[in-house]
N, C-alpha and C positions, 0 to 999 in steps of 0.2 A: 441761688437766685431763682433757679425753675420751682424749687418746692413755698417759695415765699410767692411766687404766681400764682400756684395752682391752689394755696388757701387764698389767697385773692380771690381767685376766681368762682373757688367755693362756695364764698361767701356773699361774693354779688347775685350766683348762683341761686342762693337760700333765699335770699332778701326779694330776689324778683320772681321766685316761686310763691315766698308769704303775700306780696303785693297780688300775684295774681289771685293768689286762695281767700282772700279778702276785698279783692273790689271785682267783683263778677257780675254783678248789677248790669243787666242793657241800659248804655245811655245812646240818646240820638241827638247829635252835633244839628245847629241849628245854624245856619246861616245866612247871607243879604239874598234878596230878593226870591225869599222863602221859600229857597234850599234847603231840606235837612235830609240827614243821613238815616241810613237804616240804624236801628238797635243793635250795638254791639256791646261785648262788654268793658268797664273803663278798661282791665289793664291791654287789652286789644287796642282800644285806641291808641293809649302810652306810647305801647310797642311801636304801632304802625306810624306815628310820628318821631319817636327815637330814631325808626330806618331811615325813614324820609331824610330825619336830619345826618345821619350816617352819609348816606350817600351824596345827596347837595354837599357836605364839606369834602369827600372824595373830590368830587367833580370841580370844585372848586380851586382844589390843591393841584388833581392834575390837571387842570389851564393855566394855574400859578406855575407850578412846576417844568411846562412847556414854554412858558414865556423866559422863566431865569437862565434856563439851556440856551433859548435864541442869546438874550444877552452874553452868558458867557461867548460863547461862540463868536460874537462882536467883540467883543475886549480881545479874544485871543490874535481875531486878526489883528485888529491895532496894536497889539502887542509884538506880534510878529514883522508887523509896516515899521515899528519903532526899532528894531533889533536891528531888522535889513538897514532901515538909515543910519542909524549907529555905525553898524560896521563900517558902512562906507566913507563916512566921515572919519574913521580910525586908519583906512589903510587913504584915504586925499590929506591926509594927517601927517603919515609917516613918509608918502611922496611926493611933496607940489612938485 
């Protein structure tokens, strides 16, 4: 599995080295209320909103990810309040 990674990886490698050896042109991002950015080159910008998106879905996941723990965490008490009742109705059960 690690050597079927590493030509992956290779080859995404090759493929965003040709991207960048092929769009090196400065472009400059235009934006509302005329904003525009400096000259940089496209595969730069690419990059720098690939990270962007990189990171926001991080952040994303770990606030998703802190949120499912609190819930677990709740289930587990009710789970543990349901056992302790259980029980107790098993041994007011076996003694009225």
């Amino acid at each position: 599995m690690g050597l079927v990674r590493g030509i992956v990886f290779f080859l995404l490698l090759l493929v965003g080295i040709g991207f960048a050896i092929l769009n090196d042109q400065p472009v400059s991002l235009k934006y509302y209320f005329g904003w525009v950015t400096p000259p940089l080159p496209l595969f730069l910008w690419a990059f720098l909103f690939l990270l962007l998106g990189l990171i926001l879905s991080a952040g994303w996941a770990f606030f998703s990810k802190i949120g499912l723990h609190s819930r677990i965490r709740l289930r587990r008490r009710s789970i543990a309040e349901l056992e302790r009742e259980r029980d107790r109705l098993r041994v007011e059960k076996k003694f009225p």
